[in-house]
C-alpha positions as CSV (number, residue, x, y, z in Angstrom):
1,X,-29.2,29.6,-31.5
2,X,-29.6,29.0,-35.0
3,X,-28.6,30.3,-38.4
4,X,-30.2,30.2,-41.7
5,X,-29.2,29.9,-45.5
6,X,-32.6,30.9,-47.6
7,X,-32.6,31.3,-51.0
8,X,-34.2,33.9,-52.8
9,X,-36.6,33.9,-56.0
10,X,-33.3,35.2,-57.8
11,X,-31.3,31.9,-56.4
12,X,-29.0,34.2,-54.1
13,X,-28.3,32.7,-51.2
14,X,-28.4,34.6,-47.8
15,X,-27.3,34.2,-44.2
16,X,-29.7,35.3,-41.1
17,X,-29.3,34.8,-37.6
18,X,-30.4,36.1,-34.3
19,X,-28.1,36.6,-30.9
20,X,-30.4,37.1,-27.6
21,X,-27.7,39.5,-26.3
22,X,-25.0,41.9,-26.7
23,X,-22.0,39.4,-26.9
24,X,-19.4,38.6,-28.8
25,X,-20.0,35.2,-31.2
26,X,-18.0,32.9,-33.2
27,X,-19.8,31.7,-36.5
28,X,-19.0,28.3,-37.2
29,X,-18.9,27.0,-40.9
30,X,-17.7,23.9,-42.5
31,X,-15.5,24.2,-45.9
32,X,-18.2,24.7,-48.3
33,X,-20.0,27.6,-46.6
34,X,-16.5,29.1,-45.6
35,X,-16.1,28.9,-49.7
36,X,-19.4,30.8,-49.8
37,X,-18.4,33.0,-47.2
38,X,-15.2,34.6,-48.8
39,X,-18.1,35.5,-51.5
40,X,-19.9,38.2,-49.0
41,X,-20.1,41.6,-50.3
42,X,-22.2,43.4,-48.2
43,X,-23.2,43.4,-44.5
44,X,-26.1,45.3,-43.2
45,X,-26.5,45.7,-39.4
46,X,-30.0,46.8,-37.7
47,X,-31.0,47.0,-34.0
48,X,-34.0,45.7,-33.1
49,X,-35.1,45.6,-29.9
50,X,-32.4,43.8,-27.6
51,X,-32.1,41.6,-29.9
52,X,-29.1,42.0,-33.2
53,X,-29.6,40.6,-36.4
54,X,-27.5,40.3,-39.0
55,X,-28.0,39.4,-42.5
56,X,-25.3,38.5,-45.2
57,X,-25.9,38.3,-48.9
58,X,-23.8,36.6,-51.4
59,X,-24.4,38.3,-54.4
60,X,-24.3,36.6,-57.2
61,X,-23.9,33.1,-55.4
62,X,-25.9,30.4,-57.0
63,X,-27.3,26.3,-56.3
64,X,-23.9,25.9,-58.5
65,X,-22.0,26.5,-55.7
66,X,-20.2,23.3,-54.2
67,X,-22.1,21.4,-51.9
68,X,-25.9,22.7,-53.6
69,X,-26.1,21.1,-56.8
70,X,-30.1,20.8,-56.2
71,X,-32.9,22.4,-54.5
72,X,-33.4,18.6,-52.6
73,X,-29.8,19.5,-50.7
74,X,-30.8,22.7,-49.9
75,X,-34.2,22.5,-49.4
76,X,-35.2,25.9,-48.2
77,X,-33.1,26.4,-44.8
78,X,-30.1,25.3,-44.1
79,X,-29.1,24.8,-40.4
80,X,-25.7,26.2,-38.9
81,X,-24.4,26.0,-35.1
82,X,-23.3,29.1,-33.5
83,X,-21.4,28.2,-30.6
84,X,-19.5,30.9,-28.4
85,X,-16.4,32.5,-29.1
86,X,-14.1,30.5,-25.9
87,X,-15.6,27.4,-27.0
88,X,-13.1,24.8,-28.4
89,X,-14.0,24.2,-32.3
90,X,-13.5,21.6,-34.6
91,X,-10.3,21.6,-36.5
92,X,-12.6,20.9,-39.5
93,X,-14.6,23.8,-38.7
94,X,-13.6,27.3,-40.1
95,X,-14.6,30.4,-38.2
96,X,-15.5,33.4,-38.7
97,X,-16.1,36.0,-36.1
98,X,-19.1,37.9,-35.9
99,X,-18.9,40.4,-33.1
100,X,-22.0,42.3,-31.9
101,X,-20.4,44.8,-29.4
102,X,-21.1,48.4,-30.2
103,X,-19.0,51.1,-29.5
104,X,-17.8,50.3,-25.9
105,X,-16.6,52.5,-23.3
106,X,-13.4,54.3,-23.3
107,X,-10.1,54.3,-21.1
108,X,-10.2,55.9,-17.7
109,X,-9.5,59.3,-18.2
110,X,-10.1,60.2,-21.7
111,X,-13.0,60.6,-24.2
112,X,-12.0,58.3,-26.4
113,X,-9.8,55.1,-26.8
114,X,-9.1,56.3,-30.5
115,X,-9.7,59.4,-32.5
116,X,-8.9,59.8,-36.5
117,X,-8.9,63.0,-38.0
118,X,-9.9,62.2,-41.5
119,X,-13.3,60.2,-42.7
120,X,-11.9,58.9,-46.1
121,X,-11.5,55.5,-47.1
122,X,-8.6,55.0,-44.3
123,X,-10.2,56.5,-41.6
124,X,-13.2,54.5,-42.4
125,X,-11.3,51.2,-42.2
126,X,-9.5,52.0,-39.3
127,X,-12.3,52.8,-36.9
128,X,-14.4,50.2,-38.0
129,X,-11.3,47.9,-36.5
130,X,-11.2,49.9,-33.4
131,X,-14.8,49.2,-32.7
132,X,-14.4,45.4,-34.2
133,X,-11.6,45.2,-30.9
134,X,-13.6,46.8,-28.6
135,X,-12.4,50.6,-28.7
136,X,-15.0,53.9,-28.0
137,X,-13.9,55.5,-31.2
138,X,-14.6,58.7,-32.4
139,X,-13.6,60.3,-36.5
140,X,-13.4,63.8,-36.9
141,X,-14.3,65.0,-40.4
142,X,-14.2,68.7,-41.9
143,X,-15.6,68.1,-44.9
144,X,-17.9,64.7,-46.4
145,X,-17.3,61.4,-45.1
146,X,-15.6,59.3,-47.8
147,X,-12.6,61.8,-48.5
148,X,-11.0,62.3,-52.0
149,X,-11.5,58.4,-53.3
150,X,-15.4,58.3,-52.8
151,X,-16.4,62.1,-53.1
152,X,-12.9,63.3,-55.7
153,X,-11.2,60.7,-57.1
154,X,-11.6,56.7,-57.3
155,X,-15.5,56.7,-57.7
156,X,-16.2,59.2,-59.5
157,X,-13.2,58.7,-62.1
158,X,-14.1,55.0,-62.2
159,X,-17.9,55.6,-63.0
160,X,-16.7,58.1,-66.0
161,X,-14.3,55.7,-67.2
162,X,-17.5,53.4,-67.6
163,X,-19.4,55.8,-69.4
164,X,-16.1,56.1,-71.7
165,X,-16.3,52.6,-72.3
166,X,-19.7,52.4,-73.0
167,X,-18.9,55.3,-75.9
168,X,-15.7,54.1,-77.4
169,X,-17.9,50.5,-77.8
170,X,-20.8,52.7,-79.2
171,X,-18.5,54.2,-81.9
172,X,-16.7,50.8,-83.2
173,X,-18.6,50.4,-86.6
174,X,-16.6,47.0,-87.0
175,X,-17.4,45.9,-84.0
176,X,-21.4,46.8,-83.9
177,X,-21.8,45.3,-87.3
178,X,-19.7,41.6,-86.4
179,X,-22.8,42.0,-83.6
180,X,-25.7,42.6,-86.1
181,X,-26.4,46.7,-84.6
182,X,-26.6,49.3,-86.5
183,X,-26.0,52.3,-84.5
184,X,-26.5,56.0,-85.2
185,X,-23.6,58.7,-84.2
186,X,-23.2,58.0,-80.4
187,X,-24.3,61.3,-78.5
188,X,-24.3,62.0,-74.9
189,X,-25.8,64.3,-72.1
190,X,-22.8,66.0,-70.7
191,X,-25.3,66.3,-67.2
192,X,-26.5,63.1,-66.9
193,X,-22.8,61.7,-67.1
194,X,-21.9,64.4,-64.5
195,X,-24.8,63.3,-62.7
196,X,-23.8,59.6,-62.7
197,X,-20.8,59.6,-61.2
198,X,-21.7,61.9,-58.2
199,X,-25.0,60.1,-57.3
200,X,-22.6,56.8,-57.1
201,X,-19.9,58.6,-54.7
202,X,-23.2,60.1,-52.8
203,X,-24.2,56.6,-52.9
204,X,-21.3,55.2,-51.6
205,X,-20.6,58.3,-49.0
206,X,-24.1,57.4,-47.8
207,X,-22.7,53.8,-46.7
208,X,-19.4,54.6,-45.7
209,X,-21.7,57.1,-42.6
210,X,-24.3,54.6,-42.0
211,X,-21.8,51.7,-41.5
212,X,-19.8,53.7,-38.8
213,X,-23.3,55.2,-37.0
214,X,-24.7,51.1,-36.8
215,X,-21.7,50.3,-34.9
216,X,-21.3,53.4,-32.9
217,X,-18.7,55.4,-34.1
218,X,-19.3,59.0,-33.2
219,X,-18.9,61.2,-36.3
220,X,-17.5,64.7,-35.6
221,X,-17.9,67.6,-37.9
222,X,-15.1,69.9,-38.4
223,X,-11.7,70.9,-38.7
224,X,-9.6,68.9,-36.5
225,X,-6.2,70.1,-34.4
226,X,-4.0,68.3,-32.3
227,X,-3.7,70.9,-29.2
228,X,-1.1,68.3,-28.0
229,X,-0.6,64.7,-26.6
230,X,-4.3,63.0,-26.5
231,X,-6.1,66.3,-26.9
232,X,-7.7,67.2,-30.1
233,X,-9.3,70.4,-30.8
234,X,-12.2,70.3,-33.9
235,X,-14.7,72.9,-34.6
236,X,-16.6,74.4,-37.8
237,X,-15.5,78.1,-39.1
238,X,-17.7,80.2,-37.2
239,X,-18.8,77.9,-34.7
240,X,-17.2,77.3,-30.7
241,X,-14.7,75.0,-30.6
242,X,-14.7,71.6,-28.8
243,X,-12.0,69.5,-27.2
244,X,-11.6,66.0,-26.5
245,X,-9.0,63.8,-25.5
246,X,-8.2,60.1,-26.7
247,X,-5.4,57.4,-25.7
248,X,-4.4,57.3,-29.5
249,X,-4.7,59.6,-32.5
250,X,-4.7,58.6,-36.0
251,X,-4.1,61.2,-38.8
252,X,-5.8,60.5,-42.1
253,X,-6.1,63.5,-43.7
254,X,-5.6,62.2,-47.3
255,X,-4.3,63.9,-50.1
256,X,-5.5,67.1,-52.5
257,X,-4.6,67.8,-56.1
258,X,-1.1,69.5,-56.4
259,X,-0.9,72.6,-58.4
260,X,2.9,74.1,-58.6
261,X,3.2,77.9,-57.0
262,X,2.2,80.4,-59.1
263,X,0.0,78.7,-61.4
264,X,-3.9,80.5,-61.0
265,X,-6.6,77.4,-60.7
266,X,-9.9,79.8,-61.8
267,X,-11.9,76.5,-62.0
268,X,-12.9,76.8,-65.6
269,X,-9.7,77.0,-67.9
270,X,-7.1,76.4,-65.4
271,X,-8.5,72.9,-63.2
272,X,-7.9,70.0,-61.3
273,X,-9.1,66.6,-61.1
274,X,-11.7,68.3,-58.0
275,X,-13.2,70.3,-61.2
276,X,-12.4,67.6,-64.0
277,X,-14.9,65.0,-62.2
278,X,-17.8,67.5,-62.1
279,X,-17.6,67.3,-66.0
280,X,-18.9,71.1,-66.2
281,X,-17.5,72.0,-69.2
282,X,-16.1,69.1,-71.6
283,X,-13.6,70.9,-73.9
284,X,-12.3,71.1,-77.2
285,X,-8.5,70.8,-76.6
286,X,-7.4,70.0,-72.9
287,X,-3.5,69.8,-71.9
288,X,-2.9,67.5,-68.5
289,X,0.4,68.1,-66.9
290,X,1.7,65.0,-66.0
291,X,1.2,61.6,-67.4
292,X,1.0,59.2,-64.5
293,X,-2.2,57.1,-64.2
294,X,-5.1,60.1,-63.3
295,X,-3.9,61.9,-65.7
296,X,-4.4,58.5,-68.3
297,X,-7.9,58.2,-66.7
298,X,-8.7,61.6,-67.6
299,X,-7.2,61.2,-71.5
300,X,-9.4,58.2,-71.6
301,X,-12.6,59.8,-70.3
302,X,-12.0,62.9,-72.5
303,X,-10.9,61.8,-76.0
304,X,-14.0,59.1,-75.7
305,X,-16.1,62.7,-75.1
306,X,-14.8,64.0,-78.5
307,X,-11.8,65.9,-76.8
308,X,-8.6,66.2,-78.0
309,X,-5.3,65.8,-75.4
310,X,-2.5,67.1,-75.1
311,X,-0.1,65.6,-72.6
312,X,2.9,67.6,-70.6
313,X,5.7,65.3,-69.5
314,X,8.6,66.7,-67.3
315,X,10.5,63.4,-67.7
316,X,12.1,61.3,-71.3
317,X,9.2,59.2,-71.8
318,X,5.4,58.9,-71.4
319,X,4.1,57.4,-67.8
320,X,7.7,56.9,-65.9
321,X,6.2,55.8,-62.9
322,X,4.6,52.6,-64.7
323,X,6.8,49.5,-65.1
324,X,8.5,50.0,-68.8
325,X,6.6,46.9,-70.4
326,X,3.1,48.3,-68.8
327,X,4.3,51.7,-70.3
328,X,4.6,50.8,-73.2
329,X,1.3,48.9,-73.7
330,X,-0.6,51.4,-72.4
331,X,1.4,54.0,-74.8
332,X,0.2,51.5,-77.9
333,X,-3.1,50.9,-76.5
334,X,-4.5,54.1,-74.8
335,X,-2.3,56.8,-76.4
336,X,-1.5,56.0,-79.6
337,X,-4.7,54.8,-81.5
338,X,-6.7,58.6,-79.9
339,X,-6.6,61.6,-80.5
340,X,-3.2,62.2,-77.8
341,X,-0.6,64.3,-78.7
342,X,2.2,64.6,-76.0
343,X,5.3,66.4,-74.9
344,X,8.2,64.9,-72.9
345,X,11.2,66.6,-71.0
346,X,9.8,69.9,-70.7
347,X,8.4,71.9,-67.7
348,X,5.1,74.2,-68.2
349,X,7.2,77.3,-66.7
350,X,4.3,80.0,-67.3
351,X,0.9,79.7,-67.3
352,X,-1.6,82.5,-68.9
353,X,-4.9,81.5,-67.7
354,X,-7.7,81.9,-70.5
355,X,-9.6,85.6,-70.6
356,X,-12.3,86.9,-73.3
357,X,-12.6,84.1,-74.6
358,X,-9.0,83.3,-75.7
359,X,-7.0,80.7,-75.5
360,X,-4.8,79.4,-72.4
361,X,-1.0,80.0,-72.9
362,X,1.6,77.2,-71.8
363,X,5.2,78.3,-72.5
364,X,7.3,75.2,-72.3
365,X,10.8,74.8,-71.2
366,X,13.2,72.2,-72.3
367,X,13.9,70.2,-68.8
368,X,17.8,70.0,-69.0
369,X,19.0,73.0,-70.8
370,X,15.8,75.5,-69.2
371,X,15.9,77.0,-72.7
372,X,12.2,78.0,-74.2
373,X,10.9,74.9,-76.2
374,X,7.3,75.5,-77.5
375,X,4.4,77.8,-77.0
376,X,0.8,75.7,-76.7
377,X,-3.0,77.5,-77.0
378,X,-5.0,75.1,-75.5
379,X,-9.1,75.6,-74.1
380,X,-8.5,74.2,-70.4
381,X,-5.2,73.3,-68.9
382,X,-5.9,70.5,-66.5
383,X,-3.6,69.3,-63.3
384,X,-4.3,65.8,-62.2
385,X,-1.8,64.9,-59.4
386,X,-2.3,64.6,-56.1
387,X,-0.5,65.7,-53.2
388,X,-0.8,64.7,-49.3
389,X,-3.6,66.9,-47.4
390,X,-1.9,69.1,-45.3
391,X,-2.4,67.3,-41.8
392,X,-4.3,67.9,-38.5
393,X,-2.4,71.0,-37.3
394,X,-0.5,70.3,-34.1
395,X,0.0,73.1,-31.8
């Protein structure tokens, strides 16, 4: 059996091979390639036939790389043993396992070796593991596959922060004229940006699913309930119920955004980071309750919009999660120089959601003596923090 480097019109190198049956392979690589290896960022996986094949792409991976200073030592293919996983390598050999089992067959008795309530990023990595060691594996999921980081939190936040880059960049006169550019007033489409981030977390939703379906792992819809040791119970509102059973359980339910009791989220002038990243409305004045690291995200993203913030901080000092020297950077850096204004020690003890057009109401309390502090009028009151999913009931 052989394997393949070919290089591509772009000079990125790939990997191809081809295993004549379902079994389980070591790939065998001396020190250069396993350089070039630890370089792989993507791994596509296709059935054809009886046969598997696999291909590997190091993005970004050029004839620069050791051991391919010219096309002469590459030439265009690059042979590679493949040798089977009890065989005894080479110390000088480095391997790296490439299995080709699919989703095998459970433990007498039950459905399923392993269940995980929860398709986010967790539940993701944990049954592609199971199947990797040989486990029928099953996720149940009641909403979108990906959770809160790909669908409500890490992907989209991190695709606005780029678009706030890209603006504060826009709008540094000094910094466009050192480059030569002139530049008119930097504008953007409030939609498009919107749009951006949710076609990369469809994007990235899209690869989570298909990378669990190529290796087997059978994807359950619905609301998932532990009915009691190995039996799980999931089922959509409206819909009969189904029940399974599994060796093991895993519950990766994740985490929502945490609003305190009593406060009214309407979506619009009262939100959470779920309504922030779907950019519907990009306001005048916001107030963000909390100044841990979302809620810095958001400021960020928001003042580069032409937003001004306001920040609510129950604690003495700005970000007291962060280490005091990070703190204080980020203060001078990401605070300061905007258009951030900020309150610390006080509680947000009352909330008057916005109506007729007015002005939300935040009545703040001083933290240690509970006395009234300070009244603020602000267009959207936002809650960034996030709070653990309440888990697969158990009955």
């Amino acid at each position: 059996m052989d394997l393949y480097i070919q290089r591509d019109s772009n000079h990125l190198l790939s990997l191809s091979f081809s295993l004549p049956s379902r079994r389980t392979y070591i790939l065998s690589l001396s020190t250069y390639i396993f350089q070039m290896q630890a370089s792989v960022s993507s791994l596509s996986i296709s059935y054809l036939n009886s046969t598997f094949r696999s291909n590997i792409r190091f993005c970004g991976l050029r004839l620069e790389a050791p051991g391919f200073q010219s096309d002469a030592q590459l030439n265009k293919y690059q042979r590679i043993r493949i040798v089977p996983r009890k065989s005894i390598l080479p110390k000088r050999l480095v391997s790296v396992s490439a299995s080709t089992s699919d989703n095998g067959s459970p433990t007498k008795s039950f459905d399923y070796d392993l269940v995980i309530i929860g398709a986010g990023v967790g539940g993701h990595g944990a049954a592609l593991h199971a199947v990797e060691k040989g486990l029928k594996t099953a996720i149940v999921e009641g909403d979108v596959v990906g959770g809160t980081c790909v669908n409500r939190g890490c992907v989209p936040s991190k695709a606005l922060l780029a678009v706030s880059g890209r603006m504060r960049e826009l709008q540094d006169e000094h910094h466009m004229k050192a480059l030569g550019l002139q530049v008119a007033a930097a504008g953007y489409d409030r939609q498009a940006v919107a749009d951006h981030a949710n076609n990369l977390a469809s994007k990235i939703r899209n690869n989570l699913t298909n990378s669990m379906k190529a290796l087997g792992v059978d994807i359950l819809t619905g609301f998932g309930t532990i009915l009691g040791p190995q039996k799980i119970k999931y089922g959509k509102v409206g819909f009969p119920d189904n029940v399974i059973t599994a060796k093991d359980i895993i519950i990766a339910t994740g985490s929502v955004p945490f609003v305190p009791k009593g406060i009214e989220v309407d979506g619009k002038t009262v939100i959470t980071s779920d309504h922030a990243l779907k950019l519907e409305v990009v306001p005048d004045w916001v107030a963000i309750v909390g100044s841990g690291y979302i809620g810095l995200e958001f400021s960020d993203v928001y003042t580069a919009l032409g937003s001004e913030v306001t920040f609510i901080e129950a604690l003495d000092q700005l970000m007291p999660g962060f280490d005091p020297e990070i703190g204080k950077l980020a203060q001078r850096v990401l605070i300061n120089p905007r258009k951030i204004d900020y309150h610390t020690g006080v509680f947000a003890t009352k909330i008057t959601p916005a109506e007729d057009g007015k002005p939300v109401i935040i009545e703040l309390t001083d933290a240690k003596t509970k006395e009234p502090k300070d009244t603020l009028e602000v267009i959207v009151l936002f809650f960034p923090a996030p709070h653990p999913n309440r888990p697969a009931t158990v009955i």
